[in-house]
N, CA, C and O atoms as a MOPAC input file, in Angstrom:
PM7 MOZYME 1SCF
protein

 N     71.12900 1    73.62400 1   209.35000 1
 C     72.07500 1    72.95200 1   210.21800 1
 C     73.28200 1    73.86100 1   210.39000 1
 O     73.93000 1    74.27500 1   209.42800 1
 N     73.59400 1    74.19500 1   211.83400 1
 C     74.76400 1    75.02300 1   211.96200 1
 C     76.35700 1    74.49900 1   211.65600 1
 O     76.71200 1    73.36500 1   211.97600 1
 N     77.34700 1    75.55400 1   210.94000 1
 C     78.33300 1    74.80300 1   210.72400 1
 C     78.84900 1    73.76300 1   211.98900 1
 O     79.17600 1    72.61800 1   211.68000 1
 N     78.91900 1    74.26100 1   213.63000 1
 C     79.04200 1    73.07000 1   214.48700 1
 C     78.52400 1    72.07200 1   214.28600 1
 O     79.17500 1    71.15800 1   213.78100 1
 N     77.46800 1    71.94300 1   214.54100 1
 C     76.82900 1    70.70800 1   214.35100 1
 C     77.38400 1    69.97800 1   213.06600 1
 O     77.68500 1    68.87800 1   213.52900 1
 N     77.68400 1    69.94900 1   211.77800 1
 C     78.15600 1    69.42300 1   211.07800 1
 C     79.58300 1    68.73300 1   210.90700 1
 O     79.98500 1    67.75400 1   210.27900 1
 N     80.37300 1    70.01200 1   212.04200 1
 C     81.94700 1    69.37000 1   212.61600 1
 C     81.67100 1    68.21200 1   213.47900 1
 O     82.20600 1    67.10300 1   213.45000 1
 N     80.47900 1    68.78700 1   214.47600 1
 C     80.54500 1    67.52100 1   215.41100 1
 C     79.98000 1    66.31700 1   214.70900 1
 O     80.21600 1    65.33900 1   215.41900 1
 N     79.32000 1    65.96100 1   213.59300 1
 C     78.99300 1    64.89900 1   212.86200 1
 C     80.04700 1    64.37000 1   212.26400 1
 O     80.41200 1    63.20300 1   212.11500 1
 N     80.47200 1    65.35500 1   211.95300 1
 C     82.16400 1    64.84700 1   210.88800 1
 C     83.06300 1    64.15900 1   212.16900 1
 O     83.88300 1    63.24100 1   212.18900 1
 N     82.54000 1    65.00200 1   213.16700 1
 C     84.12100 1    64.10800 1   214.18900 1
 C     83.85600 1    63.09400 1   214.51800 1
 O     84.75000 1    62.30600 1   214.82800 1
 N     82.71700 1    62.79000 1   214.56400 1
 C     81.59200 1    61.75700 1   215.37300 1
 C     82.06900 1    60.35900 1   214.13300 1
 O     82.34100 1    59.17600 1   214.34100 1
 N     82.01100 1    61.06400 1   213.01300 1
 C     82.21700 1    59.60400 1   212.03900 1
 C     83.33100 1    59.17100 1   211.74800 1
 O     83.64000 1    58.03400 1   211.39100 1
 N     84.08300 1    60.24200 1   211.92200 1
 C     85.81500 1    59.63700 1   212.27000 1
 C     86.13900 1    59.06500 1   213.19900 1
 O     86.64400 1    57.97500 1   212.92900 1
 N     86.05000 1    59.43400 1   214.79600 1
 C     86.11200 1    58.51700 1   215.62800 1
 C     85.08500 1    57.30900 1   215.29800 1
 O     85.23600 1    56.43500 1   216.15200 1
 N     84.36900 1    57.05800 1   214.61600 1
 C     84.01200 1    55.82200 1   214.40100 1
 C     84.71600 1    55.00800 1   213.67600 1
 O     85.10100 1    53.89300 1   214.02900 1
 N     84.93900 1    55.61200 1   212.48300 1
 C     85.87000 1    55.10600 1   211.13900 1
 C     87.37200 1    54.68700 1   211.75600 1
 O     87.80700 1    53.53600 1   211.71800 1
 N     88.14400 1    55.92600 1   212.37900 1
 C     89.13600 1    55.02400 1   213.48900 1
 C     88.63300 1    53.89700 1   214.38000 1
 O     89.00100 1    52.75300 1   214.11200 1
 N     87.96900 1    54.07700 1   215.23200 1
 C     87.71800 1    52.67000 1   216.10300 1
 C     87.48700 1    51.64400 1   214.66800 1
 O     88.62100 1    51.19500 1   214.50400 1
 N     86.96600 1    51.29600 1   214.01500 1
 C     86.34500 1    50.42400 1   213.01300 1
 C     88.28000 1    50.42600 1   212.58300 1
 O     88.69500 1    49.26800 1   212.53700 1
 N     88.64500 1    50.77700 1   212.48700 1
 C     89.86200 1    50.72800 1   211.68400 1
 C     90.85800 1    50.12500 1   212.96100 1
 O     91.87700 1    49.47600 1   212.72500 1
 N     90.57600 1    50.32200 1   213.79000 1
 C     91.61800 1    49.71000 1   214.79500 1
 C     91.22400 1    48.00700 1   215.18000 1
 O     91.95500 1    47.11600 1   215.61200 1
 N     89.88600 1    47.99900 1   214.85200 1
 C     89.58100 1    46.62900 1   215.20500 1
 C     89.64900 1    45.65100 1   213.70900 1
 O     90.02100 1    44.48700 1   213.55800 1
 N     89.05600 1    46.79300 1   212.57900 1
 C     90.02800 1    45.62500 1   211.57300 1
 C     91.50000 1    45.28000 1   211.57200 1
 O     91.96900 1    44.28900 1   211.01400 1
 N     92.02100 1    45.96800 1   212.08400 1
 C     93.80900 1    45.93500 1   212.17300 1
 C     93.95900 1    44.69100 1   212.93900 1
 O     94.52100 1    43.69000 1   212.49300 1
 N     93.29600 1    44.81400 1   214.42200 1
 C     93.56700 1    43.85700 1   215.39100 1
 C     92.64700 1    42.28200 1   214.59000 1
 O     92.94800 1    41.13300 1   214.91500 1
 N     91.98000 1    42.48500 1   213.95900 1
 C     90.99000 1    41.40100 1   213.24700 1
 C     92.17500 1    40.63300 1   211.93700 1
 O     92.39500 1    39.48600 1   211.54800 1
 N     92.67400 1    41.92600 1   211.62100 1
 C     93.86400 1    41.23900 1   210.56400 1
 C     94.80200 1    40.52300 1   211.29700 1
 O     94.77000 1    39.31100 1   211.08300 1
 N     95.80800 1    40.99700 1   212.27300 1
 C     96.88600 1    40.35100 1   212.97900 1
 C     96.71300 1    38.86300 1   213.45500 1
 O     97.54600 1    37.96200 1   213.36400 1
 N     94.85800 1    38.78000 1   214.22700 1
 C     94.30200 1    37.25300 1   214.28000 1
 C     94.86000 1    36.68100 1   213.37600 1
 O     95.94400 1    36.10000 1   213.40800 1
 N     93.67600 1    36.90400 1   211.95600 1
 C     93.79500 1    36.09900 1   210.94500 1
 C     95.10700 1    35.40300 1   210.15300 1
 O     95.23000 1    34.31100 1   209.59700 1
 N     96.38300 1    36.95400 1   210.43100 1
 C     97.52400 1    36.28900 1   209.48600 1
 C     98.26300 1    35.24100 1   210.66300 1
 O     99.18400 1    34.50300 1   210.31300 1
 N     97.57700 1    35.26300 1   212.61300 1
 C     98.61600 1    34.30000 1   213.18600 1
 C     97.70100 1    32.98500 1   212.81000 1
 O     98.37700 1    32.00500 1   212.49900 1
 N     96.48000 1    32.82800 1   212.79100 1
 C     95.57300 1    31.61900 1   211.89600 1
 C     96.22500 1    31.15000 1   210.76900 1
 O     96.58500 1    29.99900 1   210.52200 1
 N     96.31900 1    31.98100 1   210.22500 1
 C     96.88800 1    31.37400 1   208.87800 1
 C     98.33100 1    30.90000 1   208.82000 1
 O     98.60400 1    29.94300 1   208.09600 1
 N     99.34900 1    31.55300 1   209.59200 1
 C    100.15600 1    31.16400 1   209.97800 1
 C     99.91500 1    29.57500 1   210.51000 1
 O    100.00400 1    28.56600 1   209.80900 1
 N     99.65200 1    29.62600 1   211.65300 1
 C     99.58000 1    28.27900 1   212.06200 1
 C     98.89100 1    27.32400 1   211.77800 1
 O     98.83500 1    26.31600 1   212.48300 1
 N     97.98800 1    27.54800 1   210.25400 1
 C     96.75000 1    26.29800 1   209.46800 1
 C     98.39400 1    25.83600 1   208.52600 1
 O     98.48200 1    24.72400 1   208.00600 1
 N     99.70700 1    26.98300 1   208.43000 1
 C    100.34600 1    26.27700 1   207.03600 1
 C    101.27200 1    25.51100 1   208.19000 1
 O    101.48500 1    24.43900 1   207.62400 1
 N    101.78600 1    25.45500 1   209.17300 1
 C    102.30600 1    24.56700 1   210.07100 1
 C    101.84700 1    23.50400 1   210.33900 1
 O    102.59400 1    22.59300 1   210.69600 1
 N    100.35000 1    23.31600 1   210.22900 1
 C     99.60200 1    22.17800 1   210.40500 1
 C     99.70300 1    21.62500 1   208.96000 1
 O    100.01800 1    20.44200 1   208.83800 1
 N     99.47000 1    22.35200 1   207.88500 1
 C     99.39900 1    21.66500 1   206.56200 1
 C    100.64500 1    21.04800 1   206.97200 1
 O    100.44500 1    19.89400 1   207.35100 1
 N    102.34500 1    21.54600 1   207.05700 1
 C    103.23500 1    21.13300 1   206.08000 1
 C    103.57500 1    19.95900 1   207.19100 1
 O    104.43600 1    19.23700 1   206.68900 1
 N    103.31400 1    19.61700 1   208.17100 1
 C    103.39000 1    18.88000 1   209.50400 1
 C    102.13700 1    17.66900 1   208.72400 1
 O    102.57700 1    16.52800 1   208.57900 1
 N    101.06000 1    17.85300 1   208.38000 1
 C    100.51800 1    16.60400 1   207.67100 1
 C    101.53700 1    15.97500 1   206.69600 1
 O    102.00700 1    14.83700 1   206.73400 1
 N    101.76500 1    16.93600 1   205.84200 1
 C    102.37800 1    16.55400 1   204.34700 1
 C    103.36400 1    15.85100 1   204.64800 1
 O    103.50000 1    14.87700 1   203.90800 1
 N    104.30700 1    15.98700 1   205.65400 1
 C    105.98100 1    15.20400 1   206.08100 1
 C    105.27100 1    13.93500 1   206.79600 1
 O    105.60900 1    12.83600 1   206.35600 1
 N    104.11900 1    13.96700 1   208.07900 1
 C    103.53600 1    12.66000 1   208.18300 1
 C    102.81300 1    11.71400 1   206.89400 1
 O    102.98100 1    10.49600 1   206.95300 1
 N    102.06100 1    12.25700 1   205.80900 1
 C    101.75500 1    11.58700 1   204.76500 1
 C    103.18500 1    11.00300 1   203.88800 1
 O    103.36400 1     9.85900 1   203.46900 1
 N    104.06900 1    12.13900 1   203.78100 1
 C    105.38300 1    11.27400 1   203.01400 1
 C    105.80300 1     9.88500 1   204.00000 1
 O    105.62000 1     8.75600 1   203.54300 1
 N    106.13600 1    10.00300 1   204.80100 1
 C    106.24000 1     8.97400 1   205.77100 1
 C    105.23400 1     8.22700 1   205.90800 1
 O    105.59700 1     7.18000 1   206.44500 1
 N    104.34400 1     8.23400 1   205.73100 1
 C    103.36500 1     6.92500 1   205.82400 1
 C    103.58800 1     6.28400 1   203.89300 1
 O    103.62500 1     5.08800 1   203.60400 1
 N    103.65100 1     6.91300 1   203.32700 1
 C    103.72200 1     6.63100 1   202.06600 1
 C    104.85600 1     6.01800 1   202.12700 1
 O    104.74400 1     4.80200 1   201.97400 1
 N    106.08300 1     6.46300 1   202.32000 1
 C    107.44100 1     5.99200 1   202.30500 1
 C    107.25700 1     4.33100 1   203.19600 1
 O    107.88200 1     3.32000 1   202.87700 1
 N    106.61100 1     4.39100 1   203.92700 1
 C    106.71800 1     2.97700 1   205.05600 1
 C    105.86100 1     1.74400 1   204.41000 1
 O    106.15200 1     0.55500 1   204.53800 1
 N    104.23200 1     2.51300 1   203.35700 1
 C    103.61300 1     1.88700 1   202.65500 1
 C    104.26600 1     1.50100 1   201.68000 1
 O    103.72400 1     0.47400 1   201.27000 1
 N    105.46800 1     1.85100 1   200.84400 1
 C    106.18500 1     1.60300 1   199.75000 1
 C    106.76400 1     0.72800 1   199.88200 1
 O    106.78300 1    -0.22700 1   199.10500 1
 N    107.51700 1     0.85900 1   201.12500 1
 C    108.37500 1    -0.19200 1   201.85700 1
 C    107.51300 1    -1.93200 1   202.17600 1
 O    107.79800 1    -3.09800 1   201.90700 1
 N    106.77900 1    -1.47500 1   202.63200 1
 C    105.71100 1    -2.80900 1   202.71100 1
 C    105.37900 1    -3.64000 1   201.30900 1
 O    105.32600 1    -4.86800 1   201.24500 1
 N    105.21300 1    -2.93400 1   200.44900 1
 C    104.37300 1    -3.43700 1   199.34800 1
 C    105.59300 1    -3.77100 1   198.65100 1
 O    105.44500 1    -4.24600 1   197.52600 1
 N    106.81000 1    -3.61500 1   199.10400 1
 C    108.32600 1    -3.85900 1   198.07400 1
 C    108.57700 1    -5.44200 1   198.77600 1
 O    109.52800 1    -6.19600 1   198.57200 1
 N    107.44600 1    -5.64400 1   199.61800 1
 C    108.42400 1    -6.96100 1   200.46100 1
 C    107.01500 1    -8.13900 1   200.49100 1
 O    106.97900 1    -9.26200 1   200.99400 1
 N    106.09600 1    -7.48900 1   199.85900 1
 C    104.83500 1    -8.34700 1   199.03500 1
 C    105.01700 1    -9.70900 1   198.36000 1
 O    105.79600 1    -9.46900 1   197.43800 1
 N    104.75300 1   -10.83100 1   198.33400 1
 C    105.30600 1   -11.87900 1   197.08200 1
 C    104.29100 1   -11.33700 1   196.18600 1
 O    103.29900 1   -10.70700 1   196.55200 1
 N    104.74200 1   -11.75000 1   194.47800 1
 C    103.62800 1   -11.38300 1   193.42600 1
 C    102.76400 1   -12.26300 1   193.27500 1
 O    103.25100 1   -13.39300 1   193.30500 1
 N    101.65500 1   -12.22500 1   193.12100 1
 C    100.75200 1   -13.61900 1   193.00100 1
 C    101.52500 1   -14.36300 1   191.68400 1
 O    102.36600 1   -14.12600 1   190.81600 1
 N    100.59800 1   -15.46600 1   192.18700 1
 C    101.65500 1   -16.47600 1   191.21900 1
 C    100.81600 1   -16.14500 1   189.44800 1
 O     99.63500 1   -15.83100 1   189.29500 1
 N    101.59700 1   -16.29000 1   188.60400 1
 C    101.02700 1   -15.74100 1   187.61100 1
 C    101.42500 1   -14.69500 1   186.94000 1
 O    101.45500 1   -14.62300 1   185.71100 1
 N    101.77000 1   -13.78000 1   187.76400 1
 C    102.06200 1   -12.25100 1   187.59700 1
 C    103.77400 1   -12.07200 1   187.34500 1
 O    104.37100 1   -11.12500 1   186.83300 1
 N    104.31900 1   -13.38000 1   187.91900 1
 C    105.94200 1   -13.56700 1   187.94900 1
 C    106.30700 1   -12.95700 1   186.51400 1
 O    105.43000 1   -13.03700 1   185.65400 1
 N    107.62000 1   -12.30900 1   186.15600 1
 C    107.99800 1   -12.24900 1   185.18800 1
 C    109.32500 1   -12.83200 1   184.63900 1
 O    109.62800 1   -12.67000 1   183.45700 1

C-alpha cells in the first residue's frame, strides 16, 4: 500500500470522525434543550400538586369527625 493511499484513508476517517462529531454536538444541544424543558414540566407539576394538596388539606380541615372519633 502506497504511503498516499494511506493519507487518503487517514483523511477519509477524519472527515468522518469530524462529521460524526458535529452531529453528536448538534445531538447534545437537542438533548440538554429536552432536558431543559422535561425540568420545567416537572417543577410546573410539583407547584400544581402543592396546590391541589394545599386545597385537599383545606377541604378535609372543614370535614365533621364521625361521631365517635370526637375528642
Amino acid at each position: 500500500m502506497s504511503s498516499q493511499t494511506q493519507i487518503d484513508q487517514i483523511a477519509d476517517r477524519v472527515e468522518r470522525l469530524l462529521l460524526r462529531h458535529a452531529e453528536l454536538q448538534l445531538r447534545n444541544r437537542e438533548l440538554e434543550r429536552e432536558l431543559e424543558q422535561l425540568g420545567q414540566e416537572r417543577d410546573a407539576l410539583r407547584q400544581r400538586l402543592q396546590l391541589a394538596t394545599g386545597r385537599l388539606d383545606a377541604l378535609l380541615e372543614q370535614l365533621p369527625l364521625p361521631v365517635g372519633d370526637e375528642e
